[in-house]
VMD Tcl script that builds the backbone (N, CA, C; Angstrom):
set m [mol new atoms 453]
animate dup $m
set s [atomselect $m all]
$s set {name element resname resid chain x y z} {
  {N N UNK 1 A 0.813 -1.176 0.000}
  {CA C UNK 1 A 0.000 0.000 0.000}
  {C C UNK 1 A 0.867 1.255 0.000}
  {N N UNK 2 A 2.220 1.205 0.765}
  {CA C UNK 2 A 2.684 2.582 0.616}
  {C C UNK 2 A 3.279 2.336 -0.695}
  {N N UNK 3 A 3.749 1.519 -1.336}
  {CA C UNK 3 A 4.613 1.556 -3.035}
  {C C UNK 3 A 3.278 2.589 -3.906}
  {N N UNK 4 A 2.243 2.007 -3.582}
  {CA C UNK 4 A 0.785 2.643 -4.036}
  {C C UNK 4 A 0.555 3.854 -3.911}
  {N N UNK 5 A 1.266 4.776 -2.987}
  {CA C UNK 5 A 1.429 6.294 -2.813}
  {C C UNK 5 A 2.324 6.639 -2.767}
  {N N UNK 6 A 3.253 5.935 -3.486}
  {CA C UNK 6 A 4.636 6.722 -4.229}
  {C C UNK 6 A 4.279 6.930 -5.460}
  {N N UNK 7 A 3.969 5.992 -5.993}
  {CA C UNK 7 A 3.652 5.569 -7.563}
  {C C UNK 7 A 2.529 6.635 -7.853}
  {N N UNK 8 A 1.709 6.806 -7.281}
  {CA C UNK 8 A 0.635 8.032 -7.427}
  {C C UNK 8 A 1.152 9.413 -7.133}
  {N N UNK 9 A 2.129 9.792 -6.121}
  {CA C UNK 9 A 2.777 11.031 -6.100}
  {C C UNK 9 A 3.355 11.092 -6.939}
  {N N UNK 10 A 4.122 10.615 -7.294}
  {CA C UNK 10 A 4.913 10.410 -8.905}
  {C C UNK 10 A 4.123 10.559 -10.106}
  {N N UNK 11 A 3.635 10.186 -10.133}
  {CA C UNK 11 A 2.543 10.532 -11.476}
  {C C UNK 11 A 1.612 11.535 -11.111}
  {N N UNK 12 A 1.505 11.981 -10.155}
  {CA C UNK 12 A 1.115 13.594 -9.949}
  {C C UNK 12 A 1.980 14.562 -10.208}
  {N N UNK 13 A 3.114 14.540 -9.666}
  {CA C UNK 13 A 4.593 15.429 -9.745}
  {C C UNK 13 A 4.669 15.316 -11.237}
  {N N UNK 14 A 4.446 14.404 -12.206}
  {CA C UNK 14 A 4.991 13.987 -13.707}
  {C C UNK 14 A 4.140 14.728 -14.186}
  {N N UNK 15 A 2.053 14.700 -14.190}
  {CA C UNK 15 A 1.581 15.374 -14.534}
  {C C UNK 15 A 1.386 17.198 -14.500}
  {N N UNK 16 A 1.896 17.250 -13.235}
  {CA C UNK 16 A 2.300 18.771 -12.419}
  {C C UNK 16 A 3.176 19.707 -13.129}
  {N N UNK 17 A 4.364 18.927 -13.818}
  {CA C UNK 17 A 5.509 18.917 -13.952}
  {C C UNK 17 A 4.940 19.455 -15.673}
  {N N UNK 18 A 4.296 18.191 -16.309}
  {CA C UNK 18 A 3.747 18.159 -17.588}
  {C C UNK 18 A 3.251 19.356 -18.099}
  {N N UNK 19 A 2.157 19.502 -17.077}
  {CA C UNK 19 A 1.273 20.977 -16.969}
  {C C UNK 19 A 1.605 22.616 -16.942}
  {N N UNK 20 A 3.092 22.530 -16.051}
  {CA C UNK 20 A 3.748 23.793 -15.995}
  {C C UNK 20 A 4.570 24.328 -17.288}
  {N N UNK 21 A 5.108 22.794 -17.829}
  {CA C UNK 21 A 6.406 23.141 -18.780}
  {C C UNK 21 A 5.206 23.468 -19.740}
  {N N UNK 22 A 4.083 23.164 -20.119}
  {CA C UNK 22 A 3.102 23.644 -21.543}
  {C C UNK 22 A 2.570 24.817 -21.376}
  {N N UNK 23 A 2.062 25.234 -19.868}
  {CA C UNK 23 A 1.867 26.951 -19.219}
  {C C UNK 23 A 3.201 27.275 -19.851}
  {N N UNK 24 A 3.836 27.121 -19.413}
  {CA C UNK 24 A 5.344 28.440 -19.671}
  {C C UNK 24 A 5.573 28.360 -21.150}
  {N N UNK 25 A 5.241 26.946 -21.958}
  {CA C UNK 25 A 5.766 27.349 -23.435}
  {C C UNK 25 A 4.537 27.948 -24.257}
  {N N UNK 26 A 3.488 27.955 -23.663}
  {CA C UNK 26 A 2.236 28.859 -23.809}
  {C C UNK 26 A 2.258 30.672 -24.017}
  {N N UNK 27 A 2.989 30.833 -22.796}
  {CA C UNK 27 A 3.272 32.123 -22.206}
  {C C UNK 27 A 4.031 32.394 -23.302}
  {N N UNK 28 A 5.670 31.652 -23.231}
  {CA C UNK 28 A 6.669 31.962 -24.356}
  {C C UNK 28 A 6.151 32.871 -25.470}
  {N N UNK 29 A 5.552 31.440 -25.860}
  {CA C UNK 29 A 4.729 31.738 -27.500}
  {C C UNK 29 A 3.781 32.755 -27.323}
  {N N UNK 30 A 3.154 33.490 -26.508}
  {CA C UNK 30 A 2.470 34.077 -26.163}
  {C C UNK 30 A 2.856 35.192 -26.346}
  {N N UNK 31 A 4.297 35.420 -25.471}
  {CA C UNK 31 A 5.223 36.410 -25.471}
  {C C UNK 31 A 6.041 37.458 -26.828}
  {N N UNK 32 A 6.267 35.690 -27.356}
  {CA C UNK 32 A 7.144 36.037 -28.989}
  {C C UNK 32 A 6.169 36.727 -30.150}
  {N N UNK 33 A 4.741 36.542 -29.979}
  {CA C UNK 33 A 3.740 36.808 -30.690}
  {C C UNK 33 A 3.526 38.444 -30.573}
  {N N UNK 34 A 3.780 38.702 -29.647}
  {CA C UNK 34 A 3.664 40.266 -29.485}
  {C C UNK 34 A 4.511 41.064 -30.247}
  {N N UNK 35 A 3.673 42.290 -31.108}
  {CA C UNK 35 A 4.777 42.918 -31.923}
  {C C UNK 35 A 5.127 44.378 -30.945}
  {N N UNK 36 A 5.802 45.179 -31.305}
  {CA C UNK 36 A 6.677 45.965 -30.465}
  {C C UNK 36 A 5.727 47.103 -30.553}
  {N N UNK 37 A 4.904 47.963 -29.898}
  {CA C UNK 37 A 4.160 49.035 -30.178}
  {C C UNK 37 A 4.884 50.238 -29.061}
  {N N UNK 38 A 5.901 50.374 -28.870}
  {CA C UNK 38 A 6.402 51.298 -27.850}
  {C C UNK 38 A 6.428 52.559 -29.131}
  {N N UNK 39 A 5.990 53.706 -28.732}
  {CA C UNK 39 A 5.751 54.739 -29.426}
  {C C UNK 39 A 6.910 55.521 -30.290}
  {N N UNK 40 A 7.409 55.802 -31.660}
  {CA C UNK 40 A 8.371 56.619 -32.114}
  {C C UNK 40 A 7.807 58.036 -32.005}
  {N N UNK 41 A 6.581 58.080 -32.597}
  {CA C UNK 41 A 6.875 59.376 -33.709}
  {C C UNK 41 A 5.619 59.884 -33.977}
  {N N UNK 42 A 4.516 60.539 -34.606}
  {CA C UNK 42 A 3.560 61.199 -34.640}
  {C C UNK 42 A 3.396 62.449 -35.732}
  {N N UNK 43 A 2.314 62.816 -36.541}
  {CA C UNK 43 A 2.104 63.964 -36.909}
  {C C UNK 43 A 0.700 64.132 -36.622}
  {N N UNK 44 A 0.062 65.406 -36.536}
  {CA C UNK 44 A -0.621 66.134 -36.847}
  {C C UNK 44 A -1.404 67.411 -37.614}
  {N N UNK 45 A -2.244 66.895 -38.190}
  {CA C UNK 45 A -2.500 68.397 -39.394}
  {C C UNK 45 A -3.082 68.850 -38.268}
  {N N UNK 46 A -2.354 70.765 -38.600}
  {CA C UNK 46 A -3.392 71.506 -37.789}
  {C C UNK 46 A -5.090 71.717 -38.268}
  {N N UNK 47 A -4.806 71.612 -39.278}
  {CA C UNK 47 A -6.392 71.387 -39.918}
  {C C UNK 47 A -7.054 70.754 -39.549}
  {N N UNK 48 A -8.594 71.213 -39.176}
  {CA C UNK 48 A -9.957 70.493 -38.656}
  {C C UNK 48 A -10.527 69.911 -39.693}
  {N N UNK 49 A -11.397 68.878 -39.116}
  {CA C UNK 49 A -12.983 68.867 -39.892}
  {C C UNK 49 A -14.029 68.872 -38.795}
  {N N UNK 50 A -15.292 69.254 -39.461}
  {CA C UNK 50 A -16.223 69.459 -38.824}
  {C C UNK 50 A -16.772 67.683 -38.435}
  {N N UNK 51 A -16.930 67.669 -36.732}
  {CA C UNK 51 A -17.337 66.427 -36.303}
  {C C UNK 51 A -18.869 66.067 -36.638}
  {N N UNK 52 A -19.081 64.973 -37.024}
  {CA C UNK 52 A -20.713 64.756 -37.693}
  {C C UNK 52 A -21.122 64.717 -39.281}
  {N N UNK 53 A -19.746 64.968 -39.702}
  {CA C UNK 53 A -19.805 65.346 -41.380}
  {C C UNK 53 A -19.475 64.434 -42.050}
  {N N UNK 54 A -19.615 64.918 -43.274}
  {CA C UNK 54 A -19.384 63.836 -44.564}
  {C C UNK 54 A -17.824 63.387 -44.362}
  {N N UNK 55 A -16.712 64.152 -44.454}
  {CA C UNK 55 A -15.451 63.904 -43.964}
  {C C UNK 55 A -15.033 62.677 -42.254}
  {N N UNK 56 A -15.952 63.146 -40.908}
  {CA C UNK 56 A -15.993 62.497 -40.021}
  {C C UNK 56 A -16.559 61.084 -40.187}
  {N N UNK 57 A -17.226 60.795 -40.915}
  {CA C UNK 57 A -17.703 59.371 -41.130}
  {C C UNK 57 A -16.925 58.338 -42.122}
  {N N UNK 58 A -15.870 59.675 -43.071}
  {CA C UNK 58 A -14.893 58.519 -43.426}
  {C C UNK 58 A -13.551 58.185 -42.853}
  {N N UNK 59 A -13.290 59.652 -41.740}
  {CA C UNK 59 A -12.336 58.657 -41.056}
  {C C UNK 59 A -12.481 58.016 -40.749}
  {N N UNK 60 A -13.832 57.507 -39.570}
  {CA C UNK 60 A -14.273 56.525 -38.636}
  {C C UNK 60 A -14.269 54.976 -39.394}
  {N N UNK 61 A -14.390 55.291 -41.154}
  {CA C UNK 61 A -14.120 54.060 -41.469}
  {C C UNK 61 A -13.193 53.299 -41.719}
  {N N UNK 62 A -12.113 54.800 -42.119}
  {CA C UNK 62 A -10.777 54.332 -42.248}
  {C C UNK 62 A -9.860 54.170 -41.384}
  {N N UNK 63 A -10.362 54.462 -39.924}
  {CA C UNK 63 A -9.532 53.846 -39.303}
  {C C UNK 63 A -9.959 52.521 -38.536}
  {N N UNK 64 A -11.150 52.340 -38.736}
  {CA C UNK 64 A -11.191 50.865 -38.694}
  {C C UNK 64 A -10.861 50.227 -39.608}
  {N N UNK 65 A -10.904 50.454 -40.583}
  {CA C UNK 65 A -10.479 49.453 -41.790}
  {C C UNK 65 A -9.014 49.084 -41.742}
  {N N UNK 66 A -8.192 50.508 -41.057}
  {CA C UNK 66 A -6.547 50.625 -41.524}
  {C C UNK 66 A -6.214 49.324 -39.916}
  {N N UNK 67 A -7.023 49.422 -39.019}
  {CA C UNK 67 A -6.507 48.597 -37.814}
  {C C UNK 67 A -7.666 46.906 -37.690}
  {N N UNK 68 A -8.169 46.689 -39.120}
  {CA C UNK 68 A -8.736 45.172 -39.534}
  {C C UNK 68 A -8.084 44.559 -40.397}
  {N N UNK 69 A -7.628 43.281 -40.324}
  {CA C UNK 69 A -7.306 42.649 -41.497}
  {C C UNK 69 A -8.503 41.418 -41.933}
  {N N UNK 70 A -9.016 41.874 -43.396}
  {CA C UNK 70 A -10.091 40.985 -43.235}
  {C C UNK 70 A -10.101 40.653 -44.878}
  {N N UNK 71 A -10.864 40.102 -45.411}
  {CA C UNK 71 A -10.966 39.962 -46.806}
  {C C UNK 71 A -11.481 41.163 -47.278}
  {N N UNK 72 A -11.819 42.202 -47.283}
  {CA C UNK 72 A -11.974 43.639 -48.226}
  {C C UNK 72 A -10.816 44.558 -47.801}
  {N N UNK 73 A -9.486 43.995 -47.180}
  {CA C UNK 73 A -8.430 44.673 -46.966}
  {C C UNK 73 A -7.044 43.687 -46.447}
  {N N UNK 74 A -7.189 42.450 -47.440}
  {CA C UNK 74 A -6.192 41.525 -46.607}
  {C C UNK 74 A -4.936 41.877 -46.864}
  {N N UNK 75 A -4.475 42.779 -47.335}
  {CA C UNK 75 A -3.005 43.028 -47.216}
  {C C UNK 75 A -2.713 43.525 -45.981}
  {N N UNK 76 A -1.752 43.268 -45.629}
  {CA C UNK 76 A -1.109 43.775 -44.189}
  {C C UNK 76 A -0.593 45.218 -44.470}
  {N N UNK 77 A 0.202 45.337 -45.822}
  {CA C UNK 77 A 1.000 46.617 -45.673}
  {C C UNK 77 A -0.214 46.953 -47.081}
  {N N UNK 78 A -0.268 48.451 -47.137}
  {CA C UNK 78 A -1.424 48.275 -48.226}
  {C C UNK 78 A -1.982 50.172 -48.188}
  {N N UNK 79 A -2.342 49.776 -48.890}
  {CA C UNK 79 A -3.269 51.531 -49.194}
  {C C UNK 79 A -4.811 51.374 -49.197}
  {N N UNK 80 A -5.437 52.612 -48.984}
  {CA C UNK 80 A -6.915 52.534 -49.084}
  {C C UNK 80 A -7.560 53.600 -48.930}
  {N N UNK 81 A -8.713 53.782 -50.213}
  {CA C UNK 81 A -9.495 54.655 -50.114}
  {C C UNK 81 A -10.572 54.705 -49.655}
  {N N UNK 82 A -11.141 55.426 -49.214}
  {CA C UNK 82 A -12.775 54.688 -48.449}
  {C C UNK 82 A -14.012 56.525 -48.242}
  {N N UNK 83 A -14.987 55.721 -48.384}
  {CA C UNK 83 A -16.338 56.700 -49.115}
  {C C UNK 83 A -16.930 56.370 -47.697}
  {N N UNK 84 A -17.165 57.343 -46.675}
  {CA C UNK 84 A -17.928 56.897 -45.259}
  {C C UNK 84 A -19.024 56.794 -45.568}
  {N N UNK 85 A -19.994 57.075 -46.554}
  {CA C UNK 85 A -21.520 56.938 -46.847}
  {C C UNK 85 A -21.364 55.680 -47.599}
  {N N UNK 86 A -20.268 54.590 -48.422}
  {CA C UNK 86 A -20.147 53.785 -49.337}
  {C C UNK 86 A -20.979 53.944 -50.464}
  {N N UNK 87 A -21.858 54.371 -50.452}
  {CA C UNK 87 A -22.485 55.128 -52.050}
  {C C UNK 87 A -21.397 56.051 -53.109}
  {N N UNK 88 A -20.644 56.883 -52.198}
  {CA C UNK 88 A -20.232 57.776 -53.013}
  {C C UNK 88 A -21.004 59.241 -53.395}
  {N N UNK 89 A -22.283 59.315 -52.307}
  {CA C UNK 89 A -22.730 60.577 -52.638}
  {C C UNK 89 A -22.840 61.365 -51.789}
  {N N UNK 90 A -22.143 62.555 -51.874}
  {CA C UNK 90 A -22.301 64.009 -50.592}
  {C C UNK 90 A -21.154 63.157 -49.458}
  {N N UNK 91 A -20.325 62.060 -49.481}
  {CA C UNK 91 A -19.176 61.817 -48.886}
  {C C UNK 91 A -17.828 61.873 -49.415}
  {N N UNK 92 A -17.026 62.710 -48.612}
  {CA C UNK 92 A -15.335 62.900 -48.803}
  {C C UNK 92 A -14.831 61.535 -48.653}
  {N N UNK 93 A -13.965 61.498 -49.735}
  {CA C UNK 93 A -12.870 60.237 -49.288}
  {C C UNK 93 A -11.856 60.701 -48.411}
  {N N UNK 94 A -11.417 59.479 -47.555}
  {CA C UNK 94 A -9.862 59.316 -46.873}
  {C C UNK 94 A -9.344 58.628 -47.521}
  {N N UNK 95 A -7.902 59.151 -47.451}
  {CA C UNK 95 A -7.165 58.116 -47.920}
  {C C UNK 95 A -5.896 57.575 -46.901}
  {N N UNK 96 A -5.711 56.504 -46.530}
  {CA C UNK 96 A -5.088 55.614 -45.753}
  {C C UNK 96 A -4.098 54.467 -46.167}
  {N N UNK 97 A -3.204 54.594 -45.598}
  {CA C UNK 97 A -1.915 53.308 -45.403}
  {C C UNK 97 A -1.308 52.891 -44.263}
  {N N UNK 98 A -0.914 52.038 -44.286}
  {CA C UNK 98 A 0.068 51.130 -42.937}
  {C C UNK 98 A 0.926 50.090 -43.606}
  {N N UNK 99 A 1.469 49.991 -42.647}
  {CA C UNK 99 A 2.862 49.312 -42.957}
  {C C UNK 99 A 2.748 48.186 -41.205}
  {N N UNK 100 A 3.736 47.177 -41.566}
  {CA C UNK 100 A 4.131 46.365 -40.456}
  {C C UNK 100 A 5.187 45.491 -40.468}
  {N N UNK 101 A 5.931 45.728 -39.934}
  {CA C UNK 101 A 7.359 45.018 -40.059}
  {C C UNK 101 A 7.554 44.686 -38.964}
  {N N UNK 102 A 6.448 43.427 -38.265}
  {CA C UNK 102 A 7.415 42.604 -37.351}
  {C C UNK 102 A 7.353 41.524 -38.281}
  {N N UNK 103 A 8.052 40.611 -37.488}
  {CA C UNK 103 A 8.818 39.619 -38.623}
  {C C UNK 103 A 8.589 38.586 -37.773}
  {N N UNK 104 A 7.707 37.762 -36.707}
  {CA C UNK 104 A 7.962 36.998 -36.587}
  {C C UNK 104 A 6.549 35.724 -37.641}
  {N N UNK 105 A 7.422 34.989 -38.335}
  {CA C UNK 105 A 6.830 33.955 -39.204}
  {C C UNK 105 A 5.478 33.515 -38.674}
  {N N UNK 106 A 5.626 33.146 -37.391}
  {CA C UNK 106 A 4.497 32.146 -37.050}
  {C C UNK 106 A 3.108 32.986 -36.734}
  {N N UNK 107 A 3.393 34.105 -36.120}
  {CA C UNK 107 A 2.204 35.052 -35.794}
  {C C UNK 107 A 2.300 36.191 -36.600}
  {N N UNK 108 A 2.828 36.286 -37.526}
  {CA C UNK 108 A 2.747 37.789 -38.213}
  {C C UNK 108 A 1.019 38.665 -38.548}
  {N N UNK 109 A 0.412 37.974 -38.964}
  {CA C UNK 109 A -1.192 38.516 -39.504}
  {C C UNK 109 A -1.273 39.220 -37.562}
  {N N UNK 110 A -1.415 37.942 -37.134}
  {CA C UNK 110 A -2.096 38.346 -35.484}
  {C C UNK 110 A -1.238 39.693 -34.710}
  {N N UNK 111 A 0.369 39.496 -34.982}
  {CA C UNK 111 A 1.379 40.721 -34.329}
  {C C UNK 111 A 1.035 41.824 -35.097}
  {N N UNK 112 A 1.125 41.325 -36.893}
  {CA C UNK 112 A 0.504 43.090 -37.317}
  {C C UNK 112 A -0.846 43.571 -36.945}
  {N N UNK 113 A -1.758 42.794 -36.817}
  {CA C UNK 113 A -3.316 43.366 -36.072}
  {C C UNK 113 A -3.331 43.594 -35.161}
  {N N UNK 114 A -3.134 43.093 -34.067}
  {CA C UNK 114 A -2.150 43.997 -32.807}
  {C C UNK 114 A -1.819 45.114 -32.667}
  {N N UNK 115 A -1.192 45.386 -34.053}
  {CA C UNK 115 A 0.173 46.650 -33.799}
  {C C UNK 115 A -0.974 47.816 -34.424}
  {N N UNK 116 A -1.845 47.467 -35.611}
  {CA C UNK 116 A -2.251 48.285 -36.066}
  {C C UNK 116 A -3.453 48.670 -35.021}
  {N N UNK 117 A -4.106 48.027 -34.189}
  {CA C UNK 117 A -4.765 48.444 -33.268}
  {C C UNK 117 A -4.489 49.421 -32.310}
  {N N UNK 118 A -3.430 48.866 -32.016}
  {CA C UNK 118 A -2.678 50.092 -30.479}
  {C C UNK 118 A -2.325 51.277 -31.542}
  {N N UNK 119 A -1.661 51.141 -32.758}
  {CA C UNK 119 A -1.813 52.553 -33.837}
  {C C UNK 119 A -2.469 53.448 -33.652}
  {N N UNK 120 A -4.104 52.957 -33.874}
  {CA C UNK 120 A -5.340 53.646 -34.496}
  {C C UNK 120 A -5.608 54.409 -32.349}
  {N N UNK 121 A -5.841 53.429 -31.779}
  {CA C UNK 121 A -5.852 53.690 -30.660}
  {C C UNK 121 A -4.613 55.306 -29.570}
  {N N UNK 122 A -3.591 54.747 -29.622}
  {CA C UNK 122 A -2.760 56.127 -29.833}
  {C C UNK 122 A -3.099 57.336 -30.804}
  {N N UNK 123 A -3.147 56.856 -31.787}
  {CA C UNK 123 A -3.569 57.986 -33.168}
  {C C UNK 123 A -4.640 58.739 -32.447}
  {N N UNK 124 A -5.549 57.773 -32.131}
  {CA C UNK 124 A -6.642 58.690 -31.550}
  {C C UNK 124 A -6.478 59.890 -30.395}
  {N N UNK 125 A -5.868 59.069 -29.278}
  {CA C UNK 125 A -4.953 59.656 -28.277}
  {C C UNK 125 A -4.324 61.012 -28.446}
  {N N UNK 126 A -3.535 60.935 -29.527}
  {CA C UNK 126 A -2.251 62.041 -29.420}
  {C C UNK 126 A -2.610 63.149 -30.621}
  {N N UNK 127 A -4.120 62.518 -31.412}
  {CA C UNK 127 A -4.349 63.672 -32.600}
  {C C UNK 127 A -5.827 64.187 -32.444}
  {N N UNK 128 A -6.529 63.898 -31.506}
  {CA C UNK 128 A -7.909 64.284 -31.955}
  {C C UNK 128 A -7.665 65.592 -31.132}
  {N N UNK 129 A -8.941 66.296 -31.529}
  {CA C UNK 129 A -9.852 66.307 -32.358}
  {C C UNK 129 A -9.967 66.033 -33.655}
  {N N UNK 130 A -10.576 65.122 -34.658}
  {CA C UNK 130 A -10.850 65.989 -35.796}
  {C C UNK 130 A -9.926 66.242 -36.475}
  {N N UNK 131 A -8.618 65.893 -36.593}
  {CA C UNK 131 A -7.734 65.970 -37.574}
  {C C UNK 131 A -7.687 65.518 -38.846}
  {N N UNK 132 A -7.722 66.897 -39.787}
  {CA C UNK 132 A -8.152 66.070 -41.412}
  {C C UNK 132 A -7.258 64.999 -41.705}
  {N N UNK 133 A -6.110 64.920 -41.303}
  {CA C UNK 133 A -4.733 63.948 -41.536}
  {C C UNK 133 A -4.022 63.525 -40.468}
  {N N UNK 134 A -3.234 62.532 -40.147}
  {CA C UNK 134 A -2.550 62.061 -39.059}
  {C C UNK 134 A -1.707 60.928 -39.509}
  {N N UNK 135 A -0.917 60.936 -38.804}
  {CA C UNK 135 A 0.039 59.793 -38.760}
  {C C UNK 135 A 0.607 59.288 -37.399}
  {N N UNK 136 A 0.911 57.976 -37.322}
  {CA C UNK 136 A 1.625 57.793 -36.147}
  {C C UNK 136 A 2.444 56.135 -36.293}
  {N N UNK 137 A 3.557 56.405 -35.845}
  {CA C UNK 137 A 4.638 55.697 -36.155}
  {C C UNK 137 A 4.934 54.914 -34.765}
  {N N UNK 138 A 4.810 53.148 -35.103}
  {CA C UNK 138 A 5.480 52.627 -33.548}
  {C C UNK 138 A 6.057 51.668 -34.058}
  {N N UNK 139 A 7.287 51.001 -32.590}
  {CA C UNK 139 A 7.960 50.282 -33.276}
  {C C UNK 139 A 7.944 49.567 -35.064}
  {N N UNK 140 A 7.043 48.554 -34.881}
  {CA C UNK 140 A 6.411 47.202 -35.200}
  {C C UNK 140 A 5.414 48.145 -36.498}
  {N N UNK 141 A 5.295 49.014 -36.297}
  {CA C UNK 141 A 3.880 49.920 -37.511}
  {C C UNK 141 A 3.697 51.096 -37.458}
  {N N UNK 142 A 3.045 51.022 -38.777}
  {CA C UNK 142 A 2.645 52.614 -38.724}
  {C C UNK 142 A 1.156 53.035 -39.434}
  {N N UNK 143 A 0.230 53.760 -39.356}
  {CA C UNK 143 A -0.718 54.114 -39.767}
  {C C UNK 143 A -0.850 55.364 -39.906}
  {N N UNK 144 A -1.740 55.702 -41.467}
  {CA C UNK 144 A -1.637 57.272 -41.565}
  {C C UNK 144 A -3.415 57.609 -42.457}
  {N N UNK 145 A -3.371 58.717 -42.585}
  {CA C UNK 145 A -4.901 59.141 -43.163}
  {C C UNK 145 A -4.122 60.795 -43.144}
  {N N UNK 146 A -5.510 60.858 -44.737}
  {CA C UNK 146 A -5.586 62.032 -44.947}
  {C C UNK 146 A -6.539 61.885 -45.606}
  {N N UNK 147 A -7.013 63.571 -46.147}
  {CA C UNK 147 A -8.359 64.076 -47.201}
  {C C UNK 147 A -7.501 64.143 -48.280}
  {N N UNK 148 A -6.540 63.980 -48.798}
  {CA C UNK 148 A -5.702 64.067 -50.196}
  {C C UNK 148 A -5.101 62.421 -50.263}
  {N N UNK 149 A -4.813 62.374 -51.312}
  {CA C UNK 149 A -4.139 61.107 -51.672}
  {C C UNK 149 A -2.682 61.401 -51.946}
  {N N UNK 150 A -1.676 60.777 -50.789}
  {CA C UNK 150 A -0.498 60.776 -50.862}
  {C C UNK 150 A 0.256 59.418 -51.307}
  {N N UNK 151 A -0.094 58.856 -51.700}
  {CA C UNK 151 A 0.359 57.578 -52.316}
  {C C UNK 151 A -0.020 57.135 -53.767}
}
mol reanalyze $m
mol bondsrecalc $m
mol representation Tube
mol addrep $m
């Protein structure tokens, strides 16, 4: 009977043991997946637009669009124009790009959606109100908009 509660502590300690080393290579991978969003750089147009307008409804799309990767925008690094009414009538276009250069193979789509999120998120942060144009630059990415087409 006691060989019987060795043999069972042991194969608790083994499973214990099992359980921690797949937590930590979890975490690892968890870890390595993260792309670098510590802040460079920033612009701002001093130029407004009026909030509620034909112009305000296409940033709101373009900067969701610039921080989604989905099938009507699956490039990671990429350009885009976008109509906030999508008709095309009595709405201003934005025009938008990003870039992403982390590099790791296994998570890249997930590290650049990541990166372009905390982007749009800062962007918001460090430029609103209402800025006809913006940019903002971090490690791992960058995202930008304007009412002109610079690309």
């Amino acid at each position: 009977m006691g060989s019987f509660v060795v043999a069972r502590a042991a194969a608790t300690t083994t499973t214990t043991t099992s359980l921690q080393l797949t937590l930590l290579l979890l975490c690892l991978l968890s870890a390595a997946a993260a792309a670098d969003t510590s802040y460079k750089s920033r612009w701002c147009s001093e130029e407004k637009y009026a909030a509620g307008g034909p112009y305000a409804r296409s940033v709101e799309t373009m900067l969701l669009d610039l921080q989604a990767i989905a099938e009507f925008f699956p490039d990671v690094n990429g350009t885009l124009v976008v109509d906030g009414d999508g008709d095309g009538g009595g709405s201003i276009p934005c025009y938008g790009s990003r870039t992403c250069s982390y590099t790791d193979e296994w998570s890249f789509v997930a590290g650049c959606q990541s990166c372009f999120a905390e982007a749009v998120k800062q962007l918001r942060a460090r430029c609103r109100p209402h800025r006809i144009g913006a940019q903002i630059k971090l490690k791992d990415c960058s995202v930008r908009y304007e009412n002109v087409r610079f690309f």
